[in-house]
N, C-alpha and C positions, 0 to 999 in steps of 0.2 A: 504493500500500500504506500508505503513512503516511498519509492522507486516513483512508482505512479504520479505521483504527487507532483514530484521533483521533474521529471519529466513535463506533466503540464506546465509547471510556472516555467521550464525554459522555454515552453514553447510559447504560452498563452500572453507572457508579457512584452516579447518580442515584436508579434502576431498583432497584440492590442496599439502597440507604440507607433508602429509602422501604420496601424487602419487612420488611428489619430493625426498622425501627419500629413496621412494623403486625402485624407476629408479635410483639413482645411487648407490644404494646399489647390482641391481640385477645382477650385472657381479663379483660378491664377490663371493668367494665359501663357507662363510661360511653362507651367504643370499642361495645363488643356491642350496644348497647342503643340505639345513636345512633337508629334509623328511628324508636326509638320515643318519644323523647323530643319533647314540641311542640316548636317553632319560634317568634320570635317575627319572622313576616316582614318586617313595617315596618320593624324593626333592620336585619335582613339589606340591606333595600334599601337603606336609609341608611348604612350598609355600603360599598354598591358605590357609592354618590354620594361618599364621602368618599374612596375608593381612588381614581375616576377622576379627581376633583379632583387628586388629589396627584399625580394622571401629567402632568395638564395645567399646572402648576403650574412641573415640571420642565421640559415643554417650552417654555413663557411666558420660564424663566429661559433656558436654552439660546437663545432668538428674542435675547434680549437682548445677552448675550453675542455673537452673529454681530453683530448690528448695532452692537456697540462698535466693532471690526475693521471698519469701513464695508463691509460685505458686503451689500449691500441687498436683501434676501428678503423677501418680506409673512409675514403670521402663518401664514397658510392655507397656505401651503411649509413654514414650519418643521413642523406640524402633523401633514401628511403625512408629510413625511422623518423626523420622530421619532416617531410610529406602527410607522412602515415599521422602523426602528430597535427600535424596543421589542417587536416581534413578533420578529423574531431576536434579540434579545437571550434570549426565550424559550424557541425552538426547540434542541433538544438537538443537532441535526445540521446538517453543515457545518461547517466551519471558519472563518468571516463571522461575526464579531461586529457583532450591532446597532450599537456605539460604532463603530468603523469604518466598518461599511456607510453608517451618516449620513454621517460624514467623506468619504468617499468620494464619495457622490452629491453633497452641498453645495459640493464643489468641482468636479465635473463640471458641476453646473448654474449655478458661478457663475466660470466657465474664464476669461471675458474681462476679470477682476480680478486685477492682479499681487497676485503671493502665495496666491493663494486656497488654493491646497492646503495649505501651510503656517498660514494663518489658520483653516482648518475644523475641520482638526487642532488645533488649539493653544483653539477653543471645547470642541469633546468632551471634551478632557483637562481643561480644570479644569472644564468642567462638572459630569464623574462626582467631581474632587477636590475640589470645595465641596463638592456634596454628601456625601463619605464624611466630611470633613471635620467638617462640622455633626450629623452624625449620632452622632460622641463629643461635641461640643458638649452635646446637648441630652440624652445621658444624664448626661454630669459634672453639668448644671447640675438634673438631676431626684435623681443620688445623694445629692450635697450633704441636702437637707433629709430625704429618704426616712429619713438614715442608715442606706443601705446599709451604707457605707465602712467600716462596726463592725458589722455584722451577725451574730448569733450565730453565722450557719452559716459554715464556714470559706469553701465556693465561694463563696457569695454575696462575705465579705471579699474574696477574692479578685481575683475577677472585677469588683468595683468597686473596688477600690485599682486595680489595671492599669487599667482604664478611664479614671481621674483621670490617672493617670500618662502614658499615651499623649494624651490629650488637651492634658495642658499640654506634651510634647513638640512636639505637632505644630502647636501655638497657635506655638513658638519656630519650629518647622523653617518656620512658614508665612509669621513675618514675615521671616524668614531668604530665603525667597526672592525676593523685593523689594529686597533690598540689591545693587547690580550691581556690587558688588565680590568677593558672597560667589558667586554664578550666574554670574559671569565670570571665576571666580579658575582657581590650578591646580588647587586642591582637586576643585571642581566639573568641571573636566575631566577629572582622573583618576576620578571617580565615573562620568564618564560614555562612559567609556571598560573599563568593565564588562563582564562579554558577558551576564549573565542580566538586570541590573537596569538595567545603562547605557543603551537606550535609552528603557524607560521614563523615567527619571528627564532624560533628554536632552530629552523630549516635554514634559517637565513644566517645564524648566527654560523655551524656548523660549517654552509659552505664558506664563509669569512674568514672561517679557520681553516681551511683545506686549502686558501689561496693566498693567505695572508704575504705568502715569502715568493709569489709570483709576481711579482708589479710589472713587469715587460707584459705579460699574458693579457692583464687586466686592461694597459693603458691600449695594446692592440685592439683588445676585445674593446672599447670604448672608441676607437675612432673607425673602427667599422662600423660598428651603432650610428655614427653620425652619415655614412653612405645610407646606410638603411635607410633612414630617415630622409635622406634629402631624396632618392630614390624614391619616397612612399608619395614627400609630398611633390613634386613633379611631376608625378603620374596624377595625383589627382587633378591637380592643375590642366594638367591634359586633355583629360576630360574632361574639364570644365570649357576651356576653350576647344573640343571637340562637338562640344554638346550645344554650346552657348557662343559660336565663333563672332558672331556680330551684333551679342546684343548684352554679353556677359557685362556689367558696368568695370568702368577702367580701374573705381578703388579695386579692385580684385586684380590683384597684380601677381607677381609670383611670388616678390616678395612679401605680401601680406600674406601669403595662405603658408608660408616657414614660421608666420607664427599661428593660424587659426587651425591648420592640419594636424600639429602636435597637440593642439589644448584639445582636438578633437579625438584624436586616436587613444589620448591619454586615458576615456573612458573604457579602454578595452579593458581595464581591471575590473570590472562590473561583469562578474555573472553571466553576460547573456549574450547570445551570438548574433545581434543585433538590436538597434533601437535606439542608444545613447547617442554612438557615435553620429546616427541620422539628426536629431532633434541637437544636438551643440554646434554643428556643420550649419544646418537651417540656422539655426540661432545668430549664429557669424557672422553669414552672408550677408543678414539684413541688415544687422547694426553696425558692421562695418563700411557696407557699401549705403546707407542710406537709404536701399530705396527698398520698397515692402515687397518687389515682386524677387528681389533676390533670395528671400525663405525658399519658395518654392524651386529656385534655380539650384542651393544647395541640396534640396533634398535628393534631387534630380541626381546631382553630382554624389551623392553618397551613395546612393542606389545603384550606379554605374559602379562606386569600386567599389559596391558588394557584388556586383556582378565579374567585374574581373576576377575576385576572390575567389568566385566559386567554380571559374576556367581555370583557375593556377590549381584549386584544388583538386581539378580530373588529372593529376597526374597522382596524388597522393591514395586515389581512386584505384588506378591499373597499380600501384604497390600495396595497398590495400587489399586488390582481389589477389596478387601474387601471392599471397602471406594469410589470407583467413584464417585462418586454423589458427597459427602464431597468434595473432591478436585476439582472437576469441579466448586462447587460454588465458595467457596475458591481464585479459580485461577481467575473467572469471574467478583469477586468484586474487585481481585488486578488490573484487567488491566482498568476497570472501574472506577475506585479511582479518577481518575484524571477529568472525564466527568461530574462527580458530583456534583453539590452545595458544599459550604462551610461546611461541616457536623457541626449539630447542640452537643455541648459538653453533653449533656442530653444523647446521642444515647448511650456510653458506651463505652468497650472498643474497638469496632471496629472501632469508629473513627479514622480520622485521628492523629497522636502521634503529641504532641507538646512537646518544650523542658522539660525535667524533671526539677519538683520543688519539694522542701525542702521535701514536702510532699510525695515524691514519692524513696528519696534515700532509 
């Protein structure tokens, strides 16, 4: 029943967010009127070169990241597994998060490596936390000159002073976690000792310690994040001017969406495999550019790169059906995990991970 549940609310609030949009978006003319508006296809394609670049980008950094943790996987494994990952990560249903599901399989496939569950683990987490990381990175560093940060509209203020804000927090919270006085103190253990946040932050701390004495791995893995990024937002820009070639308003520059595409994307932390990033996107458009018809033109522009998203995703589809069986077990023992005995530390590394020790940085 609870599966059930879980299942509907991924589905049902995505499903509701999106009906919400396009009902008041559909008296827009430039929503009404979309079929009839040219195309500028080249854009569009150039488009999805630049969107898939940015998936492969992420997966390049993730390959890296394993092979820090001496986990020896060729490229053409990470590739797969984080396809296979990035296709659920999409899927509304189930309860198998992509970022797990990786985890999950990269330690099954790399079993006869002490540690490996706890090292697969501890790649996925700061792989998604560089990248959310970088992702206020490179709006802070786009509001700066835009002068968002004084913008006449108050949201816009708003929404870039927090921005600035949050980003020099988490610059502090991030060299903060490198110091193994502040990750091994009481402090950090009564955080982690939480019940809704402790063991995120338990996962996070862990891999902090697995990477602590890697800083070349890190600052690489961070300025590939910043391709990714420029990567994600270009393409949607693309689409925007493929969609919108001669009537898109000129405040919508390239450089403005380096800052409205990260404060957009940044809701991928939410739960749901759509709906946020739709409604912050609209929200942008209009207050940035002024004028009311540019809501319905972002939504437009969202909806096209959920649509690319889900073309990059038919690859992760043919590695998917190559592997069923693999991931059917895979997913069977993650939901299972919890039904089980206390797993005996002898089993390997499918057990379940405990905090990492000295032995395992």
């Amino acid at each position: 029943m609870k599966k059930f549940f879980t299942i509907l609310i991924k589905i049902g609030i995505p499903l509701a967010i999106i009906a919400w949009l396009v009902m008041d978006a559909r008296g827009d003319e430039a929503f009404r009127d979309l079929h009839k508006t040219p195309k500028n296809w080249p854009l569009l394609a150039a488009a999805c070169g630049f969107c898939a670049t940015a998936v492969l980008l992420t997966l390049i950094r993730w390959h890296y990241l394993i092979r820090a943790l001496e986990l020896p996987i060729r490229l053409r494994d990470t590739f797969r597994i984080g396809f296979v990952g990035y296709l659920f990560n999409l899927a509304p249903t189930g309860i198998i998060g992509g970022d797990l599901l990786k985890a999950w399989i990269l330690a099954r496939e790399q079993r006869d490596r002490e540690g490996c569950r706890a090292k697969s683990l501890a790649s996925v987490v700061l792989d998604r936390a560089i990248g959310l990381y970088t992702l206020f990175v490179v709006a802070a560093v786009a509001i700066v000159p835009s002068g968002f940060w004084n913008h006449p509209n108050a949201d816009i203020r708003f929404i870039s002073r927090a921005t600035l804000w949050l980003t020099v927090m988490a610059t502090v919270g991030v060299a903060l976690l490198f110091v193994p006085s502040v990750i091994d103190g009481r402090a950090a253990r009564a955080l982690c000792s939480l019940k809704r946040v402790g063991p995120a932050l338990e996962q996070l701390f862990d891999a902090a310690r697995m990477y602590r004495g890697k800083p070349r791995v890190l600052l690489a893995a961070a300025l590939v994040t910043f391709g990714v990024h420029s990567c994600f937002t270009i393409g949607v820009f693309l689409i925007a001017k493929g969609m919108y070639q001669s009537t898109l308003p000129e405040a919508l520059t390239l450089g403005i969406h380096f800052v409205i595409c990260p404060l957009s994307a940044a809701t991928g932390v939410i739960p749901l495999c759509m709906g946020p990033l739709e409604i912050v996107l609209s929200f942008l458009y209009a207050v940035v550019s002024g004028v009311k018809a540019a809501q319905a033109q972002g939504l437009v522009v969202a909806l096209g790169y959920r649509i690319v998203t889900v073309l990059i995703a038919t690859v992760g589809f043919f590695y998917y059906l190559a592997s069923r069986q693999e991931v059917a077990e895979v997913m069977h023992e993650v939901e299972h995990e919890h039904d089980e005995p206390a797993p005996d530390p002898g089993r390997g590394c499918l057990a379940k991970p405990t905090p990492v020790s000295a032995g395992t940085r």
